[in-house]
C-alpha positions as CSV (number, residue, x, y, z in Angstrom):
1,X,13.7,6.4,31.6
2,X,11.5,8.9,33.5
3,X,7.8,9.6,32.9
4,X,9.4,13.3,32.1
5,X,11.7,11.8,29.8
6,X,9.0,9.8,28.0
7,X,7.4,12.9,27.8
8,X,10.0,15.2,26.1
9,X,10.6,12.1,23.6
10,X,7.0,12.2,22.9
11,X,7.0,15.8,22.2
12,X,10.1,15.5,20.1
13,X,8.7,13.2,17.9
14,X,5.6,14.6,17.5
15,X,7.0,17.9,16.7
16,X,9.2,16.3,13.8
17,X,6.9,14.4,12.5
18,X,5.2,17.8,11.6
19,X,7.5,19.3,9.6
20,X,7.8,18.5,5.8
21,X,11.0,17.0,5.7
22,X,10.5,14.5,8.6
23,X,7.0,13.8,6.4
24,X,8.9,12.9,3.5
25,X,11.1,10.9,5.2
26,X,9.0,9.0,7.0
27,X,6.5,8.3,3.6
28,X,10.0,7.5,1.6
29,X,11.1,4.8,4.9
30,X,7.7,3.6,6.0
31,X,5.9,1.3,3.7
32,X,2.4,1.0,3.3
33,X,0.8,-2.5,4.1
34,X,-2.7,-3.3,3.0
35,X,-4.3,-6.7,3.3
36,X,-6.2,-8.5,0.3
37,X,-8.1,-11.7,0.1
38,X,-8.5,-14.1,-2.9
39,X,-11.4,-16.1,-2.3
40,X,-11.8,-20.1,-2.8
41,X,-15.1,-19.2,-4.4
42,X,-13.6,-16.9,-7.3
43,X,-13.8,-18.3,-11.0
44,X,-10.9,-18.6,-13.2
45,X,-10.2,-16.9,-16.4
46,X,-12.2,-13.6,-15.2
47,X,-11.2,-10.3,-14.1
48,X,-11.9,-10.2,-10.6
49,X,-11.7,-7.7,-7.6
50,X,-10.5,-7.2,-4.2
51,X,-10.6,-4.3,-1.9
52,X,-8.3,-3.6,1.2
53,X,-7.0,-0.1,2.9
54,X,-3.4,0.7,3.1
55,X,-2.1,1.2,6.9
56,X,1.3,3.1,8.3
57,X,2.9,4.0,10.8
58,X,2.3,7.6,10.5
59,X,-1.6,6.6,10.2
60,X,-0.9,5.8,13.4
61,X,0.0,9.7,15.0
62,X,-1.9,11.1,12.2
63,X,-5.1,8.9,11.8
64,X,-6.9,11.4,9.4
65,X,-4.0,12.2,7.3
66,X,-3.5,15.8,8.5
67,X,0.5,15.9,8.2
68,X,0.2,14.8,4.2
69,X,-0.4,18.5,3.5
70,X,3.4,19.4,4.4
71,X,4.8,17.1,1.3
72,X,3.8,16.7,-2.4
73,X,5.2,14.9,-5.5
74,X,4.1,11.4,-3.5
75,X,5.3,8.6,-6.1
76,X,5.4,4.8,-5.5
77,X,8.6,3.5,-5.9
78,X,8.3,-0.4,-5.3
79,X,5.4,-2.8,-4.2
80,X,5.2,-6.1,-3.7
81,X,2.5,-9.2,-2.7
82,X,3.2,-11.5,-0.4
83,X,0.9,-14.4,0.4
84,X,0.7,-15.0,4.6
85,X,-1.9,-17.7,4.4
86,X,-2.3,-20.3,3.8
87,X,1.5,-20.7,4.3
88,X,2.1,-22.6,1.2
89,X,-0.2,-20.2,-0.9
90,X,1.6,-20.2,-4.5
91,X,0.9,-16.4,-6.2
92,X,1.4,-18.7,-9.3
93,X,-2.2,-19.4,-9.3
94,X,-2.9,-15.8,-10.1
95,X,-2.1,-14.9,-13.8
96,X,-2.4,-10.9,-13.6
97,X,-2.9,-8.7,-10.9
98,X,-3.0,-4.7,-11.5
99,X,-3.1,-2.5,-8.2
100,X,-5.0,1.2,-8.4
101,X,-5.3,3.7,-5.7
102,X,-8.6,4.8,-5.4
103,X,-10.6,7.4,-3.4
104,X,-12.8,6.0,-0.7
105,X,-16.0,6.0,-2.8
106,X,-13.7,4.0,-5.3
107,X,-13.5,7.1,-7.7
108,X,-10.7,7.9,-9.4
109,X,-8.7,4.9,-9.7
110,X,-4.9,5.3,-10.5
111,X,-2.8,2.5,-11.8
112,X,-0.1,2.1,-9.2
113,X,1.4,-1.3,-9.7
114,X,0.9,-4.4,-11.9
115,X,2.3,-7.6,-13.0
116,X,0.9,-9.2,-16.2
117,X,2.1,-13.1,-16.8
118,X,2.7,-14.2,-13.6
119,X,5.6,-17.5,-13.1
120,X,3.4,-20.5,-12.6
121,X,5.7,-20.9,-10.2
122,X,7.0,-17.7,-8.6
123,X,6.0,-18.8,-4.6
124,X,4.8,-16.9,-1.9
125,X,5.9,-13.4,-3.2
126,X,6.3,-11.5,-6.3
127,X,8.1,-7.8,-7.1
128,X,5.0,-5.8,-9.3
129,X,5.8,-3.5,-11.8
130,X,5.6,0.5,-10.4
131,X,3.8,3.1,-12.7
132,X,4.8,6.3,-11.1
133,X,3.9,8.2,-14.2
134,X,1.9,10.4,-12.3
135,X,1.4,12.0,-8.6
136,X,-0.6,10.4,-5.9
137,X,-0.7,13.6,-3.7
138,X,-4.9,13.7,-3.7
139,X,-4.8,10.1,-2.6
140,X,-1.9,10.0,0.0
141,X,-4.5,13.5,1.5
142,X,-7.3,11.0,1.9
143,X,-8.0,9.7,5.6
144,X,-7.6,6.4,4.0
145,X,-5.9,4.6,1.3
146,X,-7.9,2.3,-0.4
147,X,-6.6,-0.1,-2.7
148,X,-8.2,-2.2,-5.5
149,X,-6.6,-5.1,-6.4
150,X,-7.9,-6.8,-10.5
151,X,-6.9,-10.2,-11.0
152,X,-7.0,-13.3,-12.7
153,X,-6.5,-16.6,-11.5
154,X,-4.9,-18.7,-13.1
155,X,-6.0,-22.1,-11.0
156,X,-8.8,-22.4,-8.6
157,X,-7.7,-21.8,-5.3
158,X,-8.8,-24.4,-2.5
159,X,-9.1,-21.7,0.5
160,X,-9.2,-18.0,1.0
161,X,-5.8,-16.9,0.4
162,X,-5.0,-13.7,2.2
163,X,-2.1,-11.4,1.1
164,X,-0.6,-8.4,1.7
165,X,0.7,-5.5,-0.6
166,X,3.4,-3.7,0.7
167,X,4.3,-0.5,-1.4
168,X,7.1,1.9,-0.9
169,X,6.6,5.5,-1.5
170,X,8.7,8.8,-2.5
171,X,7.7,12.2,-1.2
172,X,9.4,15.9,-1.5
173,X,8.7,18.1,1.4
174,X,6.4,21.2,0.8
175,X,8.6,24.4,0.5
176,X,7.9,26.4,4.1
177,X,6.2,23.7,6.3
């Protein structure tokens, strides 16, 4: 391929990218990944707290979220944790885990996902519960999504454990961009 055809291809994507319905597309294909850490030194039995920010693809032409203003009605539709290490990291050891969006000052916190009674059990990755009761539109606007991750553990854990939430989300393109 050319450099001019690079070019045009460039250009192409770029251009749909802008528009609404390629946003919504994109935000409904794409999932968000955000890494989150469980420390070794965190106690059992107590709510505890982690904090990661969500990364795309998109994030990636549009680093300060300046296409998110051509969609609206921004709903997650599925999330799940995965543990990457240690490899044999059992999500087991954590009993609850809730997942809010938050702002970047950590204000406003929306419930997004949750799983209450974890399996003992359940291995390296678990399927959370969606709450898509509301809109995440003012969130998906920031320049960064920040997540907070609550949890309990269930066991001590030996090492760090580091996951990663990956959440899916729904979008509807703005009428006339």
């Amino acid at each position: 391929m050319s450099n001019k055809s690079r070019f045009l291809v460039m250009i192409m994507a770029c251009l749909l990218a802008a528009c609404g319905t390629m946003q919504s597309i994109v935000r409904s294909t794409i999932p968000y990944t955000t890494p989150l850490t469980v420390r070794a030194s965190a106690q059992t039995g107590q709510s505890l707290t982690t904090l990661g920010t969500g990364t795309s693809f998109d994030k990636i032409i549009f680093p300060n979220g300046e296409n998110t203003n051509r969609i609206n009605a921004v709903k997650v539709y599925s999330a799940e944790l995965r543990s990457t290490l240690p490899a044999d990291f059992d999500l087991g050891q954590i009993q609850s885990i809730r997942i809010f969006m938050t702002k970047a000052d950590e204000s406003n916190a929306v419930l997004v996902a949750s799983k209450e009674n974890v399996p003992a059990d359940v291995g390296s990755l678990i399927t959370l519960d969606v709450n898509n009761s509301g809109f995440l539109d003012p969130f998906i606007r920031e320049p960064d999504i920040r997540i907070k991750m609550i949890y309990t553990l269930r066991n001590q854990v030996k090492a760090d454990a580091n996951l990663l939430l990956v959440m899916n989300f729904s979008a509807m393109p703005v009428n006339g961009k």
